[in-house]
C-alpha positions, 0 to 999 in steps of 0.5 A: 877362416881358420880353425882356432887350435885345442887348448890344451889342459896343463896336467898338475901332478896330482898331490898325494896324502903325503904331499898334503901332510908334508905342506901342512906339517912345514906350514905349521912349523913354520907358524909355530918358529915365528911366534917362538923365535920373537918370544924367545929373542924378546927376554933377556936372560935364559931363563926369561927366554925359555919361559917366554918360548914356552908361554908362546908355543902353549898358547899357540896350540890352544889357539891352534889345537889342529895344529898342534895336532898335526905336528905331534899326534898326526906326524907321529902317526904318519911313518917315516916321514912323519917322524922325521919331521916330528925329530925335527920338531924336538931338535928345535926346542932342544936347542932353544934349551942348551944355552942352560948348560953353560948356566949349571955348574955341572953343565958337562956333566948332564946327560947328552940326550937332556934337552930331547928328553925334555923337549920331548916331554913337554911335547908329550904334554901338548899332544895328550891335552890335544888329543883329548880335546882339552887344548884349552887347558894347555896354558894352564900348564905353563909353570909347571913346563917352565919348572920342568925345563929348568930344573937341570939348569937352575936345580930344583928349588931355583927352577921352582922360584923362578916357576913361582915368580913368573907365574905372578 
């Protein structure tokens, strides 16, 4: 009879807390683009696009506050990594913005570093509501985002019609 062999044990590289927050971190990106992208490509018009983009991202942290979490208070706080990843985040919905340039007859003229900042903002609105624990109050702030981020584009009072239109 012969002497069965020892089974030898794969070694798994062990993972490290980096690993884990980069897979969560490009898990939840990755969840978030789906639901924004098919709202984004369902409207028509820019402004229809932008709003519907933005109802989508605030529902999905309110339904999601960890994540919305991970992708802006906790990739923050994660170094270099983090921030790069969060970078990442901003460049996105930036560019969901820039079409509005060609909206605006002084497109050319607006800030180059425009639509970051508003990306950023309305980011900023996420993480603070999430990081109190009020990301159910998330939604409730969608018009006032909407105006937010068409103001540039559409100028005060078109921004803030089409806000007010869109809210009822």
């Amino acid at each position: 009879m012969r002497a069965k062999a020892p089974v030898r044990q794969a070694r798994l590289p062990k993972s490290s807390p980096q690993d884990d927050f980069s897979r969560a971190f490009e898990a939840a990106f990755a969840r978030l683009q789906v639901v924004v992208e098919e709202a984004y490509v369902s409207r028509a018009t820019w402004p229809d696009q932008v709003a519907a983009a933005i109802r989508a991202g605030f529902e999905f942290a309110a339904a999601d506050p960890e994540a919305a979490n991970l992708l802006t208070n906790r990739a923050l706080a994660h170094g270099r990594d983090g921030i790069a990843r969060y970078h990442r985040l901003i460049d996105y919905a930036a560019g969901l913005l820039a079409p509005g340039r060609d909206l605006s007859p002084e497109g050319a003229l607006l800030p180059e570093i425009l639509e970051t900042a508003v990306a950023s903002g309305i980011a900023t609105l996420v993480a603070q509501r999430v990081d109190q624990g009020r990301a159910g109050e998330i939604p409730a702030l969608v018009p006032d985002a909407v105006q937010f981020a068409l103001t540039p584009y559409l100028g005060s009072e078109g921004a803030r019609r089409f806000a007010i239109q869109k809210q009822g």
